[in-house]
MARKOLTI-750759 format. One record per residue (C-alpha): residue number from 1; residue in three letters; chain; x, y, z. Coordinates in Angstrom, 3 decimals. Layout:
BEGIN
@seq NUM | type ala | mol A | x X | y Y | z Z
...
This chain:
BEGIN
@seq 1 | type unk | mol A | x -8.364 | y -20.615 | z -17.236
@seq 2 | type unk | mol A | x -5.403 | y -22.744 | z -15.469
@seq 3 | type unk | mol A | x -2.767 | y -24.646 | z -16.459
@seq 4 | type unk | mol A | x -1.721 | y -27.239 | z -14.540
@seq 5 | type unk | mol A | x 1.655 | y -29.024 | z -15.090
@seq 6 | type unk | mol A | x 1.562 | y -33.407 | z -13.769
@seq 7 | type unk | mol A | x 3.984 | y -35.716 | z -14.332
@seq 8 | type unk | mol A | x 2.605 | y -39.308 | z -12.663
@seq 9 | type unk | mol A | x 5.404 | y -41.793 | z -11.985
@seq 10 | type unk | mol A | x 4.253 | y -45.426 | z -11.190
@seq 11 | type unk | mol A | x 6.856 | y -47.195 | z -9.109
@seq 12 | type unk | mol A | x 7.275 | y -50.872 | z -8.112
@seq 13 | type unk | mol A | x 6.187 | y -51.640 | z -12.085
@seq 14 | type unk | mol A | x 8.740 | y -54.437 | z -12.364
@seq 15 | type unk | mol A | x 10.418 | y -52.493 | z -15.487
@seq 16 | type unk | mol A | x 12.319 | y -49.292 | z -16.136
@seq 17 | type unk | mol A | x 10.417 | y -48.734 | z -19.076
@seq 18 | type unk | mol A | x 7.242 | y -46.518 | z -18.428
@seq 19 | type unk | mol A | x 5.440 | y -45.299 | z -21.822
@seq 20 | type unk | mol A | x 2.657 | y -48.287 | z -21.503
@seq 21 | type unk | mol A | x 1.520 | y -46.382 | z -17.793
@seq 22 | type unk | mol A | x 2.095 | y -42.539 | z -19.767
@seq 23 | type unk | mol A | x 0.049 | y -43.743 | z -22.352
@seq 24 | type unk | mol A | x -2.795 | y -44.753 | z -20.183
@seq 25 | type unk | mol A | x -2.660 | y -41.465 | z -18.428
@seq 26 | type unk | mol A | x -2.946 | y -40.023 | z -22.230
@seq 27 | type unk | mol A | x -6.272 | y -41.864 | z -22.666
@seq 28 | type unk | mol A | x -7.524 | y -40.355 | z -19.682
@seq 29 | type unk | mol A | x -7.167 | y -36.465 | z -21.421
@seq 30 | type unk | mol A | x -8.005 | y -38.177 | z -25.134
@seq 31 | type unk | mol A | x -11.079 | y -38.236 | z -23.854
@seq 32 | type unk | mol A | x -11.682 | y -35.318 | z -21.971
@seq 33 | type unk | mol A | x -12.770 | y -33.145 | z -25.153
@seq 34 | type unk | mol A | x -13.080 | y -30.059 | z -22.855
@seq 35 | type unk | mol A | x -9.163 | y -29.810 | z -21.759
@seq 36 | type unk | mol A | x -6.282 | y -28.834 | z -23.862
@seq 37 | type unk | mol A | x -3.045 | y -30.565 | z -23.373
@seq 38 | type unk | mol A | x 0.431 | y -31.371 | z -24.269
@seq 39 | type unk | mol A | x 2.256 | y -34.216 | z -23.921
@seq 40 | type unk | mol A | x 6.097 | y -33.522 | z -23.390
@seq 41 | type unk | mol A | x 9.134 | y -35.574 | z -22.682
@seq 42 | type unk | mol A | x 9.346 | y -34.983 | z -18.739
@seq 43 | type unk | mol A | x 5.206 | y -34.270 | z -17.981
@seq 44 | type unk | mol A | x 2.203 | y -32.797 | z -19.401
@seq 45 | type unk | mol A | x 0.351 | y -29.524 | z -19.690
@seq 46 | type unk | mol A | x -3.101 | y -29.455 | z -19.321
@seq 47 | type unk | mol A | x -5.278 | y -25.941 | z -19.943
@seq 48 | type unk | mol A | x -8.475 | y -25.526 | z -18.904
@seq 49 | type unk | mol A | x -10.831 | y -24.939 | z -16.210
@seq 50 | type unk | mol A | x -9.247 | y -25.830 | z -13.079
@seq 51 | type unk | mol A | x -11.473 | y -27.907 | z -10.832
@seq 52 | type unk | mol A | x -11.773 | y -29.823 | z -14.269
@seq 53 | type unk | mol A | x -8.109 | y -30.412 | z -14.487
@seq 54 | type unk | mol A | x -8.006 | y -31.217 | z -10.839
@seq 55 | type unk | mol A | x -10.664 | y -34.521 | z -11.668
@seq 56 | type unk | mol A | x -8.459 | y -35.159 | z -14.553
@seq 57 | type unk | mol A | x -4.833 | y -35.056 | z -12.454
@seq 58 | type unk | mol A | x -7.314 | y -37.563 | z -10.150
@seq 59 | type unk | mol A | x -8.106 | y -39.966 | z -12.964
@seq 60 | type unk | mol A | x -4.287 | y -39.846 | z -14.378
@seq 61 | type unk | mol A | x -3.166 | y -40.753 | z -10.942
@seq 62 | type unk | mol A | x -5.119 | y -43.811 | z -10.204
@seq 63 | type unk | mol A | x -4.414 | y -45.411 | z -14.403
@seq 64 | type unk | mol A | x -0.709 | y -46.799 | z -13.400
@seq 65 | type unk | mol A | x -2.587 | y -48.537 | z -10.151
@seq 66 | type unk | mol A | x -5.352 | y -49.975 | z -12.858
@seq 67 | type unk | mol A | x -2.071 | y -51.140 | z -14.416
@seq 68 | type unk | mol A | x -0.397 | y -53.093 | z -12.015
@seq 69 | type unk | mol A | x 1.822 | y -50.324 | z -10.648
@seq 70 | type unk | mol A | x 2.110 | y -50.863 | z -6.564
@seq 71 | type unk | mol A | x 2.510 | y -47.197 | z -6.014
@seq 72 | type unk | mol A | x 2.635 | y -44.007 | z -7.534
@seq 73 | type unk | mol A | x 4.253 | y -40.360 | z -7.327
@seq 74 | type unk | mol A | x 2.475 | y -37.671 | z -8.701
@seq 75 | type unk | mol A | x 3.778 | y -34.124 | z -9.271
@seq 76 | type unk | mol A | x 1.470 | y -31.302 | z -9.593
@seq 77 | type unk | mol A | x 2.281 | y -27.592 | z -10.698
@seq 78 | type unk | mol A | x -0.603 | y -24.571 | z -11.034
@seq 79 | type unk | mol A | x -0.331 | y -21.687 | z -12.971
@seq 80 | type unk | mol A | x -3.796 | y -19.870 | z -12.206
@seq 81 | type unk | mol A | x -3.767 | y -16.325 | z -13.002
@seq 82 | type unk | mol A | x -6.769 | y -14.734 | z -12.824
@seq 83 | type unk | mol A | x -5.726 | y -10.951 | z -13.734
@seq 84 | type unk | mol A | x -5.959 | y -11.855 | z -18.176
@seq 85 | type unk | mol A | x -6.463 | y -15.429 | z -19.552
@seq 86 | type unk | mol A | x -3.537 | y -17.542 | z -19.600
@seq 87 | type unk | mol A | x -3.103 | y -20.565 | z -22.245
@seq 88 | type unk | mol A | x 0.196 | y -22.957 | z -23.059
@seq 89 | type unk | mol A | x 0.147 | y -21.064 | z -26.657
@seq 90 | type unk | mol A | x 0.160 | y -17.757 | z -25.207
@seq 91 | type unk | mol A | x 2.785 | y -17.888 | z -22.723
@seq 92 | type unk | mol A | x 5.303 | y -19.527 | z -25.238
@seq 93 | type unk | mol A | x 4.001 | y -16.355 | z -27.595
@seq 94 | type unk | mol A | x 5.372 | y -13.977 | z -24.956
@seq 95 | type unk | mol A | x 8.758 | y -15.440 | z -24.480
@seq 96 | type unk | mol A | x 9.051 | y -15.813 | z -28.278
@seq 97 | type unk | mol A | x 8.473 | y -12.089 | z -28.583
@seq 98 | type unk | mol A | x 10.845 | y -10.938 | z -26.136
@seq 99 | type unk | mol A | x 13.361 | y -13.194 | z -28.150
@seq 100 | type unk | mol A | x 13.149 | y -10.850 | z -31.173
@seq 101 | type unk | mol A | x 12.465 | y -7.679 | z -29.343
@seq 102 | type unk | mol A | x 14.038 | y -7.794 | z -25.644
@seq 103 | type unk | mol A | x 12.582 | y -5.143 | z -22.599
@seq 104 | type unk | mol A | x 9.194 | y -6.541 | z -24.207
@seq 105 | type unk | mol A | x 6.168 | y -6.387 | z -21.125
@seq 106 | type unk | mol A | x 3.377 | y -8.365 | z -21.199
């Protein structure tokens, strides 16, 4: 399992505000019941299987265009370890615990 960290930025909107084109990118993972994901201030996390996530990132990329947007940036980050399973919950779980109990090891 991968997780995959995009943060789309449409450009040449006509507007500084942006949460219309991030909320069309949403729609895109609403309804892809087979992806985990989490919406955060600066990007989102998606978990899942990763040439699934890659059609996804695809599909998120082209909704500012299907919005009017002239061009867009798209940032992609992949976290694909293939040694154990890796998932959004699980990695926060790991920091937490070193938080109460430092020299922790995964």
């Amino acid at each position: 399992m991968a997780l995959v960290e995009v943060t789309v930025i449409p450009l040449g909107t006509g507007s500084t505000s942006l949460s219309s084109f991030v909320a069309g990118c949403v729609r895109v993972l609403e309804q892809a019941e087979d992806v985990k994901y989490q919406l955060t201030p600066m990007g989102t996390v998606l978990e899942g299987d990763l040439p699934r996530l890659m059609e996804l990132v695809r599909q998120m990329h082209e909704q500012p265009f299907l919005a009017g947007a002239t061009r867009v940036s798209t940032t992609i980050r992949i976290d694909d370890r293939r040694d154990k399973e890796g998932t959004m919950q699980g990695k926060v779980a790991s920091v937490e615990t070193k938080l109460i109990t430092p020299g922790g090891t995964d």
